[in-house]
Phi, psi and omega in degrees: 000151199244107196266177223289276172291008145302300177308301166300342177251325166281348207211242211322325205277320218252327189228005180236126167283129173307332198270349188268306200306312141352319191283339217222331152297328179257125241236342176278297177311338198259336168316319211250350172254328192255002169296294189349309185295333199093354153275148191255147152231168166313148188307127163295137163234355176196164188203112157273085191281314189263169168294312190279340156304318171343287172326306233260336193253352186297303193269019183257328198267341184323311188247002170263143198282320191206158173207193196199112187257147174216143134333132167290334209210028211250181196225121164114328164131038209263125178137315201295122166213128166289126200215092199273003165189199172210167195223100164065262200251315191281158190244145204257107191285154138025258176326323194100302195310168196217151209218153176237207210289333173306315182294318172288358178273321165295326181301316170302312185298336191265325160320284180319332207273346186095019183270358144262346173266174215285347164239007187099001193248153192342148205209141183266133176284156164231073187293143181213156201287168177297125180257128186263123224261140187304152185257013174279351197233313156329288190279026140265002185247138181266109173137263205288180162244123196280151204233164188234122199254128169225128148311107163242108209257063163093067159079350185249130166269135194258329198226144174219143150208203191244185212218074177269128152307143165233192109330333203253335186263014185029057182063016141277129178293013177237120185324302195303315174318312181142011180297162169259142191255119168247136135334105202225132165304112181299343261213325195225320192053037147255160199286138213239329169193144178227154173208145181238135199062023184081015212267191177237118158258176175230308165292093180341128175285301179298284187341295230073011189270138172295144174280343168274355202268355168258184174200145178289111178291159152060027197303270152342304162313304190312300191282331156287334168320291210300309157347307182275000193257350157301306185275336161293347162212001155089011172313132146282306182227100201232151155234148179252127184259156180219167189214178178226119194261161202270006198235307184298316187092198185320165187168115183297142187252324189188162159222167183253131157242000153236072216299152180284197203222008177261015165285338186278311174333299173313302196262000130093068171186129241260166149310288213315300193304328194255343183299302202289333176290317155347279192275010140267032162270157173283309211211110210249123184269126171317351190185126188342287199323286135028270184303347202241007178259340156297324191260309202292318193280316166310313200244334164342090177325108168304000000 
């Protein structure tokens, strides 16, 4: 198993350049560096720098049924409101609960001052279009929409696993909170052990659906997607998150340059064996594709 202070010092500290990070912290920078790439993220519809822009998203937002507003620079997922439909005046979150425009205008305002970014310092609003999740995936997650984080290591993806919402994770996509975590084959990106609080379950606690029963669309696209994002920032050890839209397909949600370890729970297996089948080639392949048809055959669960 590849622990806290391996990762840091054999691998981020060792394969990620300081001058990269800017790109992966800023969530607007990474939008706009990795199109480059040939990678989707969800549609922009708007970007708040100033206080006096506000106004601007009161009427950008007039007609839209749904967005999703982020912190540009924000972590964890903290910050993030979601807004999936609207009831007369009111805009209708996630949760079902219902908020009108002060409240989403105070939300902004608390963004820009930076009450969400990773240092406290000023911050850029993001609006992005509603991402509505493939329903072959959706009705396993309660809430939230579930997303898929793959460890990508000097461009090859190693490790994968899907990121389902609960109740207990309050429609969040983050595991310590109480999401449940599967495990995913690199080799099928069907589903291979799942556990929640680190625990080994077989059922989603709110769904009931069994978990092994899943499989990923569009799996190949997904793992090259994550691939190109070696060359879109120049990341050695990275996590890439994706999600699957039911209109759009695959689609980058973020990256990490310092992705967490509870992806080896999820796959009930360590990193350390593929970093290091990694980092003995001989001859290092040259193109997403490549890498990630390499990674499908090498790591593919017998």
């Amino acid at each position: 198993m590849l622990n806290m202070n391996r990762r840091n010092v054999d691998y981020i500290a060792r394969y990620n350049e300081r001058s990269s990070y800017p790109l992966v912290d800023n969530k607007l920078k990474t939008k706009l560096v990795v199109a480059e790439y040939g990678v989707k993220t969800p549609k922009l519809l708007q970007v708040v720098h100033q206080q006096h822009e506000i106004s601007h998203f009161r009427e950008m937002a007039e007609d839209l049924a749904g967005f999703a507003i982020k912190p540009a620079k924000g972590s964890g997922g903290k910050g993030i409101t979601v807004i999936t439909g609207r009831d007369g005046e009111e805009y209708v979150k996630a949760s079902g609960s219902r908020v009108d425009s002060s409240f989403l205008e105070r939300h902004l305002t608390n963004i820009l001052a930076g009450l969400y970014s990773l240092a406290g310092t000023p911050d850029v609003a993001i609006v992005e279009n509603l991402v509505e999740s493939a329903p072959s995936l959706a009705k396993y997650s309660h809430q939230g929409v579930p997303d898929i984080r793959i460890i990508v290591f000097q461009g090859y993806p190693v490790m994968a696993m899907l990121r389902l919402a609960t109740t207990a994770s309050d429609g969040k996509a983050n595991l310590h909170q109480g999401a449940v975590g599967v495990g995913l084959d690199i080799g099928s990106g069907r589903g291979l052990n799942a556990v929640q609080f680190n625990r080994p379950i077989t059922l989603h606690p709110d769904t009931g659906l069994a978990l092994e029963n899943i499989q990923i669309e569009a799996w190949d696209e997904m793992l090259e997607m994550a691939s190109r994002c070696y060359e879109a920032t120049g990341l050695g050890y990275m996590g890439v998150d994706l999600v699957v839209d039911a209109n759009e397909g695959p689609l980058l949600l973020e990256l990490n340059a310092r992705p967490g370890l509870a992806i080896q729970m999820a796959n009930g297996r360590g990193l350390l064996p593929r970093l290091r089948a990694i980092e003995s080639l001989k001859r290092p392949h040259f193109t997403p594709l490549e890498r990630s048809r390499f990674a499908m055959e090498t790591f593919a669960s017998s």
